[in-house]
N, C-alpha and C positions, 0 to 999 in steps of 0.2 A: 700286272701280269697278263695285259691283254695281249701279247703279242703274238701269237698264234690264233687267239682269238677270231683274228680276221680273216684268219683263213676259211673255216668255212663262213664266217659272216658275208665277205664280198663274193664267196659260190653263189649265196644265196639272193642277191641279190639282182633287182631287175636290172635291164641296161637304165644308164641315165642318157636323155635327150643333148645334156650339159652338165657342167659343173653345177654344184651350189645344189641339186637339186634333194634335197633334204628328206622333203614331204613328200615326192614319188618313191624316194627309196624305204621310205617304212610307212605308204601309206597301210593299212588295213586291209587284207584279201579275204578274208574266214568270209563266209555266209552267217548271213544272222538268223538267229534262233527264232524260233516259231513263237509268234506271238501270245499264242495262249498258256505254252508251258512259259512264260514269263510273265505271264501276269497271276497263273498259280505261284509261280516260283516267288514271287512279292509275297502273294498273303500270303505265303507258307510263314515269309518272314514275320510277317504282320501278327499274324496268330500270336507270335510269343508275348505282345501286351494284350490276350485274350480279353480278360477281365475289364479294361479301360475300352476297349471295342465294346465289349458287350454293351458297357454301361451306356456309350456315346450312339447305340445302335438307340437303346431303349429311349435318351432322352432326344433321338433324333423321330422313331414312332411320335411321342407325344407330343413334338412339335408340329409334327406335320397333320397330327390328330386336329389338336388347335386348328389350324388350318385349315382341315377340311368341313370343319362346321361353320365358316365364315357364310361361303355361298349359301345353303342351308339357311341360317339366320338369318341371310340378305334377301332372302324367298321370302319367306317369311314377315319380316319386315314389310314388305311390297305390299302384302295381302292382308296388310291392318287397316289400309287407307282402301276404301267399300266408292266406288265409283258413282254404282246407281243409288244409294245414300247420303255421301259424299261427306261422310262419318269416318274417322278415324279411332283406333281403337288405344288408346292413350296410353293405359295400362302395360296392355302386350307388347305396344314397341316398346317402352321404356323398360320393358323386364330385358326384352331384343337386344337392345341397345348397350343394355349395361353388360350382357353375356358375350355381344363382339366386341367390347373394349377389353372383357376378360382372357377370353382368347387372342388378343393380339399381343398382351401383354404379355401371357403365359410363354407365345409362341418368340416373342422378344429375347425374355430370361432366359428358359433353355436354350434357343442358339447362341448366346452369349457363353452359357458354361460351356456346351458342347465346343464350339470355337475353339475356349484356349486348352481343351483336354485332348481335343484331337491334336493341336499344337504339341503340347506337351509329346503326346505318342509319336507323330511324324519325326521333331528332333531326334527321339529315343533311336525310330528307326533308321535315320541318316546315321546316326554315331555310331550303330553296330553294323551298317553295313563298310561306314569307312575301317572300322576297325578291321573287321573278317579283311575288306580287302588289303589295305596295311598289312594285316598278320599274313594273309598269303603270301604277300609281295615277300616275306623275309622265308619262305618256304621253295618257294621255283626257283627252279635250275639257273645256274648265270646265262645257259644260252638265251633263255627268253631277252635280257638287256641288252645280248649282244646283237640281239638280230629286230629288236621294235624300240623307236625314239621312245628316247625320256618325258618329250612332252607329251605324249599321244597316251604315254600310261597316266603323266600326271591329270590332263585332260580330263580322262575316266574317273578317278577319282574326286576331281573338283568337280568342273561344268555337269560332268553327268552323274555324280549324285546329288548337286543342288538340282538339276533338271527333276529327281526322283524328288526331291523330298518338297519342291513346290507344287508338281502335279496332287502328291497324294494329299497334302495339305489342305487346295483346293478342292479336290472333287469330292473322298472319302462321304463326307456326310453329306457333301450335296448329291452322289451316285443314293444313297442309300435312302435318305428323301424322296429321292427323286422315284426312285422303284415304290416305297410306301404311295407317293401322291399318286403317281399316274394309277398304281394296284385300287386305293381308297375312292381316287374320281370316278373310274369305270364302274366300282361299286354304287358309289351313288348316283349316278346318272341311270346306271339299268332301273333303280328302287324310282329315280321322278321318274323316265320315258324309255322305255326299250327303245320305240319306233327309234323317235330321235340317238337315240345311242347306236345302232345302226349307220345313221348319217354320220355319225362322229368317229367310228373306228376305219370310215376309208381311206382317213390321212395314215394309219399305219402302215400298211402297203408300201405308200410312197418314202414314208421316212426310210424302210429298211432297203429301200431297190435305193436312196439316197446316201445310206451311212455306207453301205457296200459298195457302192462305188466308188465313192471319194474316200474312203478307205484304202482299199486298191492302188487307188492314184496315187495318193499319198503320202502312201507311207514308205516307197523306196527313198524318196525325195528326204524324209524325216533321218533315215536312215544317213543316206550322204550326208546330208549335214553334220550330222554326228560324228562321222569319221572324218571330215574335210576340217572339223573343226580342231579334234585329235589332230591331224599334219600339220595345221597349222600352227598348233602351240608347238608340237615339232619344232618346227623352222624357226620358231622365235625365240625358243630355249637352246637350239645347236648356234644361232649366231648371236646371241648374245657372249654366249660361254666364250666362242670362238672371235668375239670383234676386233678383236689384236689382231686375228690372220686376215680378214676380212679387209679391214683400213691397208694392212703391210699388204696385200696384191690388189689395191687398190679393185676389190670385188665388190664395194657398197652397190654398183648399178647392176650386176649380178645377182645381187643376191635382192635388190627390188623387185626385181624382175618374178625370181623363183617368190616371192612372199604374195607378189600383185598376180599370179599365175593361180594360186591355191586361194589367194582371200577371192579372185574373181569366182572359181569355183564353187568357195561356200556363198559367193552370194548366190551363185545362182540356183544351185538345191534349196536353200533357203527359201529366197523368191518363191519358188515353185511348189515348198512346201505348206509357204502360206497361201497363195494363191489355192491351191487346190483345196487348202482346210478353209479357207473363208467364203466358199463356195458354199460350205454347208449352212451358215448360219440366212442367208438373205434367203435361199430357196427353202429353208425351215420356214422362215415367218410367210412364203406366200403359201407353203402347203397350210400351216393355219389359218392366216386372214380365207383361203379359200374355202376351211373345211366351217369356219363362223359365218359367213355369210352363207352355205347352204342350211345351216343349223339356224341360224338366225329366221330366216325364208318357214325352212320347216316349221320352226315353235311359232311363228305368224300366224302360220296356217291353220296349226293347229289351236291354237288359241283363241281365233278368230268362230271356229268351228265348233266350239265348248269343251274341248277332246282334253287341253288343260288349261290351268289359268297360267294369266302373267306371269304371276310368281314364281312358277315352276322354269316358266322360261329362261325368267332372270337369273335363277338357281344354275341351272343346265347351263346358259351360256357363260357363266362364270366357273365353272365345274369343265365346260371346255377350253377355257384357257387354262386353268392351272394342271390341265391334263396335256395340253400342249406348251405348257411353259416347260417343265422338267426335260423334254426333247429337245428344245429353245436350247435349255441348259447346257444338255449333252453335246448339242453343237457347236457350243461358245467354247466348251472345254475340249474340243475333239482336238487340236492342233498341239495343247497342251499334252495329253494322254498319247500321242501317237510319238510326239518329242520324248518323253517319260520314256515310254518302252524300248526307247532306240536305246538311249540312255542306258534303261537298264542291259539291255541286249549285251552292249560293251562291258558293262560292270562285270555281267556273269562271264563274258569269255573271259576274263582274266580270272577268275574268283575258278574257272571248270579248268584252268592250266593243269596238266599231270605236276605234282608236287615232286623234289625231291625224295630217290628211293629213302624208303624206310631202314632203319636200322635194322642188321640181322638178327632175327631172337637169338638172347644168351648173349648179346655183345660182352668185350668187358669195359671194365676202365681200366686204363692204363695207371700203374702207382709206381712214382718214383722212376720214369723212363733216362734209361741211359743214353739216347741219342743215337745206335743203331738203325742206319738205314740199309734194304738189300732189295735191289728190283731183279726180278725173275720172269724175263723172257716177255716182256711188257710191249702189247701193241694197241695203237689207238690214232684213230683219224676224229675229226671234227666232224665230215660228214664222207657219205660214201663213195670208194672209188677212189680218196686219197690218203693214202694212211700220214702221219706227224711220226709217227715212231713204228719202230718197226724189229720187234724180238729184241729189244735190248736189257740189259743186264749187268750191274756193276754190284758192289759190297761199300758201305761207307760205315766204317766204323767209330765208335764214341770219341766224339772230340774233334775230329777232321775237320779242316776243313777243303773241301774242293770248291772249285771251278770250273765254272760252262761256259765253253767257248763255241763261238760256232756262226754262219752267216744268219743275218736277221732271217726269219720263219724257220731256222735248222730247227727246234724244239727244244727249247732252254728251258720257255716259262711253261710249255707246256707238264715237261717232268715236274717241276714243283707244283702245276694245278693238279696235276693226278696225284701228288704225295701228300696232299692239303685235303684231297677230294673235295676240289671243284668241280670237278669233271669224274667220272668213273672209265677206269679205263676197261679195253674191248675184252683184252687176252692177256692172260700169266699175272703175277701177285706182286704185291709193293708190301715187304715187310718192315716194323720197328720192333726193333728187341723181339726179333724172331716170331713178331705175333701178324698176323696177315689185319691189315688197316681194313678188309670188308670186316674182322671180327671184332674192329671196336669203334665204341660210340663214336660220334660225329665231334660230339663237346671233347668227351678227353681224347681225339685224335687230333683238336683244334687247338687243345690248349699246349700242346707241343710245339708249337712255333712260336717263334717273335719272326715278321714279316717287314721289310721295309719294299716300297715298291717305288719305280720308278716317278710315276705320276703321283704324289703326295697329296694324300686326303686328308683334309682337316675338319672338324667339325665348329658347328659357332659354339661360343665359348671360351673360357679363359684360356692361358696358355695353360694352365696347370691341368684344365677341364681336361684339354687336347692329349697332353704327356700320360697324363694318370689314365685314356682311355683304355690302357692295356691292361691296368692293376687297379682298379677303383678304390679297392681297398689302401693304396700306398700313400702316406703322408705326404708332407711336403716337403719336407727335409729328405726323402728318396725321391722325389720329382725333382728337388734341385740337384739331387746327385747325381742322377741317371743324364741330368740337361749336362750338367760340369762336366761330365765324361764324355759323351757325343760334341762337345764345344758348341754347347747353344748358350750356355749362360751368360757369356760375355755379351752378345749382343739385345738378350731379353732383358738384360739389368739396365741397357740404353735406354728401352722402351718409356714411353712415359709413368705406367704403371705398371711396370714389370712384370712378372709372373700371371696379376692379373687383367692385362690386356687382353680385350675382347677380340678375338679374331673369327673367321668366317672361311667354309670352302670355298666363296666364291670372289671374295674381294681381292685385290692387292697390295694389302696395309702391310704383306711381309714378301720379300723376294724367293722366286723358285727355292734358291740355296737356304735360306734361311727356315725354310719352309720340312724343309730334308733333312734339316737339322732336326725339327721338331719329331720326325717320325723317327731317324735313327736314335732320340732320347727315349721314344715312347716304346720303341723295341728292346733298347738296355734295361729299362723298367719294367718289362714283362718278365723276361729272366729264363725265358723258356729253353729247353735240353737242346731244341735245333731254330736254326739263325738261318732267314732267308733273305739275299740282299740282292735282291733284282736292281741292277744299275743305279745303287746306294748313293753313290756320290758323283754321279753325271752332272749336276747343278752346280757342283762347289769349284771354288778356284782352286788351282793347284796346290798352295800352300794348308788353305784349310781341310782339303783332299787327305794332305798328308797328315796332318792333327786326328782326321777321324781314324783314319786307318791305323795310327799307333793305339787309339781309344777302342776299336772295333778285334784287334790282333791279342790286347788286355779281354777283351769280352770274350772271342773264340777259344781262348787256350781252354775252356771248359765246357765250348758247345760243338756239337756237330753243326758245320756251315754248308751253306750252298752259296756260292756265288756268283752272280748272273753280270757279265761285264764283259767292257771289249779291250777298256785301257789297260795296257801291261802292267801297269804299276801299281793295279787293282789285284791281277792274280798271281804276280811270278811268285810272291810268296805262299802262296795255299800246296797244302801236303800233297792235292794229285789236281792237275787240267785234263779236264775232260772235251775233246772236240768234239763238237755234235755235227754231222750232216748228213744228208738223203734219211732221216727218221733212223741213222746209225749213231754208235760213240767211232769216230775214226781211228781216234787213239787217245790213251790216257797215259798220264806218267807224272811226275814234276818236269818244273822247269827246263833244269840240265839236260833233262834225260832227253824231253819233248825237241830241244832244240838242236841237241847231238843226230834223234833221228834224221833231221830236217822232211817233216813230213807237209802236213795241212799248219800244225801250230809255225812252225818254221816259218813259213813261207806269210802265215800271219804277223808276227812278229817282223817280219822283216818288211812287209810290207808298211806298218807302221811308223817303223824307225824312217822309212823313204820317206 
């Protein structure tokens, strides 16, 4: 039913430089959302394993506690062994000794539990965010599909929620660590040496005038990426699907061309975004080797001067690296964290889509619909400036079937997207059995049709899986009934295992026609009041053409049909032809009638017989 589709799809769309060019035409244009309300917008997510946070918060404190009584203890230690007696105090380090083997062990086991508990939580939070997004995706409107690649949404939901869920994996408890250590060192460095602790906080200055910069730089670079990356699954998902047209116009160096155009791209954001984020880590390590060797000089001096002992020193400059490791940290992970948030950035613009309108309060359901269709004065454009239809207006009553005829874009598929409400139309009402479709639900306005369309979707799965997708509840004695009637069974029974052969939407284990078959069974097997046959049997050869159509003619005598075709021998039988052009009906009537005018059908007719 895309066939108007494109109308405003290709308004929409940029010029292309050339053919092929895939990934220009849906790269990503939205601006990305502000960093910080997405990284609220995480924990907001995060919060809902409260309780496993908590716990992973607490046994991350106590490790980092562990921790920070090593230095402490290593001071200590120092100050057993008496220089100007040159006596050791045996006792005390051996109490020393055995309390930093306790602490290392402690500080061991709990990152071990912590480890696989924040594991555990991070999967939890990858699975509910694939789902939210999955469950969106079956929510927005068809335009979003029609107007952004396949790959660039599947993109978002693979690469960039594994991007989310290895960042937070990684850092989570080492951010939160990391915040206890530096909070605990500062603490105990001011309790040995203020003076010296003065010397030691100048490297803060420079770290923050260092993460904002390279931040800055960054992070558009992180951004591109993420979207270069999105065009390019693009490109690799429209030519695979499409390598039959690709090979037949001989486009393979075309379409290298467009793939080596977008991957040169990502590499070069890429490049650039490692480049700039690995900046951070070497100029972290000399802002500390710089700020230890003042601090080192200082507790010399001081030491030397009786102001404090060694011990203290040792204490302090071991308490200044693990005050400067956690920054160390922060830097190693910044490239990580800045890819994350890009990541997330894309997850939420799909996840922030306007959803399909809401049903009207007090919808009803539809029981026992007669197949009554009546459009009243119905207009609607795809986008603005060009209308598809334009004030039109027929009555189709229970059982009929018609036909739409009309030049490709006149608005054939369009009238059944607005009767299916795909689409909401602009102006005037589409009723069934006299009830207006905005006044009833979505589901029982959906379950009024069996659909066959032109492009046949199949899903992986048996054939039976396939048939039954309309009636789940239907055996298989009406799965092979509904196949005998559309004339699929003859060739499924060839199959090697019949019914239960595994098929796929994307293989070619079965031919277009055969394929058509499967969907004109899996519509007879719905059994629904209205029958829509967008270009039913375009795929079939003449003769088996003619088998469905006496099978399809048994199926109508009790639905109301619409039928979407150009070959005559598709509609001269239907109770009324409807010609559609400029967004009019030009005329409608049967056959006889249409060709006695000699109007638009006339002149179609006769054009084909030429």
């Amino acid at each position: 039913m895309a066939e108007n589709n494109k109308v405003r799809t290709v308004a929409n769309m940029p010029k292309l430089g050339r053919l092929g060019g895939g990934a220009q035409r849906f790269a990503p244009s939205a601006k990305p959302k502000n960093t910080k309300e997405t990284l609220l917008r995480l924990m907001k997510i995060f919060m809902i394993w409260r309780k496993s946070i908590l716990m992973a918060v607490l046994l991350t404190i106590l490790s980092s506690t562990a921790s920070l009584f090593t230095p402490f203890l290593l001071g200590k230690a120092i100050n057993t062994f008496n220089i100007k007696t040159s006596s050791i105090d045996t006792s005390l380090l051996t109490l020393i000794i055995f309390a930093l083997v306790v602490c290392y062990l402690a500080s061991w086991i709990i990152d071990t539990l912590n480890g696989m508990m924040m594991t555990q939580v991070t999967q939890k939070l990858v699975k509910h965010i694939r789902f939210e997004f999955f469950s969106k995706l079956q929510k927005i409107p068809l335009e979003l599909y029609d107007t952004r690649a396949h790959g660039d949404t599947m993109s978002r939901i693979t690469n960039d929620v594994d991007n989310i869920s290895s960042t937070i994996s990684q850092t989570t408890t080492q951010l939160i660590a990391s915040i206890f250590t530096i909070s605990g060192s500062f603490i105990m460095m001011l309790i040995l040496s203020p003076l010296l602790t003065l010397v030691a906080i100048v490297s803060i200055p420079l770290f923050l005038l260092l993460t904002k910069t390279i931040a800055r730089r960054s992070r558009k670079y992180f951004i591109g990426q993420q979207q270069k990356l999105g065009a390019l699954n693009g490109v690799i998902e429209e030519n695979i699907v499409g390598l039959k047209m690709v090979k037949a116009f001989n486009r393979q160096q075309t379409v290298l061309d467009d793939f080596n155009s977008i991957n040169r791209e990502l590499c070069s954001y890429s490049t650039k975004a490692q480049i700039w984020s690995g900046f951070m880590m070497p100029f972290m390590n000399v802002i500390n080797n710089i700020s230890f060797a003042f601090i080192a000089c200082a507790g010399g001096i001081l030491s030397v001067k009786g102001i404090i002992t060694i011990g203290v020193v040792v204490s302090f400059l071991t308490y200044s690296k693990q005050f400067g490791m956690p920054l160390n940290n922060l830097a190693g992970m910044f490239n990580n964290i800045q890819s994350a948030l890009a990541g997330a950035e894309r997850v939420f613009e799909i996840m922030d889509e306007e959803e399909e309108a809401a049903d009207n309060p007090g919808v009803k359901e539809l029981v026992s619909p007669k197949g009554e269709v009546e459009f009243c004065n119905v207009s609607f454009s795809y986008s603005t400036g060009r209308a598809v239809l334009n004030n039109v207006s027929f009555k189709v009553n229970p059982g009929e079937v018609i036909a739409l005829v009309g030049e490709t874009g006149a608005g054939k598929t369009t009238l059944v997207n607005l009767l299916t409400r795909f689409y909401d139309l602009n102006q005037g009402k589409i009723l069934i059995d006299n009830t207006d479709i905005m006044d009833i639900s979505r589901q029982s306005l959906r379950s009024c049709f069996s659909v066959v369309l032109q492009d046949t979707c199949l899903f992986t799965g048996t054939i039976y899986d396939n048939i039954r997708y309309s009636r789940p509840s239907a055996s298989d004695m009406e799965v092979k009934e509904a196949a005998r009637l559309a004339h699929a069974d003859e060739f499924i029974s060839r199959l090697p295992k019949g019914y239960s052969t595994i098929v796929t939407g994307s293989t070619d284990n079965l031919s277009q026609g055969q394929r058509q078959l499967l969907a004109i069974a899996r519509a007879i097997l719905c059994n629904a009041p209205i029958l829509i046959l967008d270009e039913a049997t375009s795929s079939v050869d003449t003769k088996t053409e003619k088998e469905i159509q006496h099978a399809l003619l048994t199926l109508m005598k009790n639905h109301t049909s619409f039928l979407i075709a150009h070959r005559l021998s598709t509609i001269r039988d239907a109770d009324k032809i409807m010609v559609i052009g400029g967004g009019e009906i030009l005329e409608s009537g049967t056959h006889d009638q249409l060709m006695k005018n000699q109007g638009a059908y006339y002149k179609m007719v006769i054009s084909q017989m030429s």
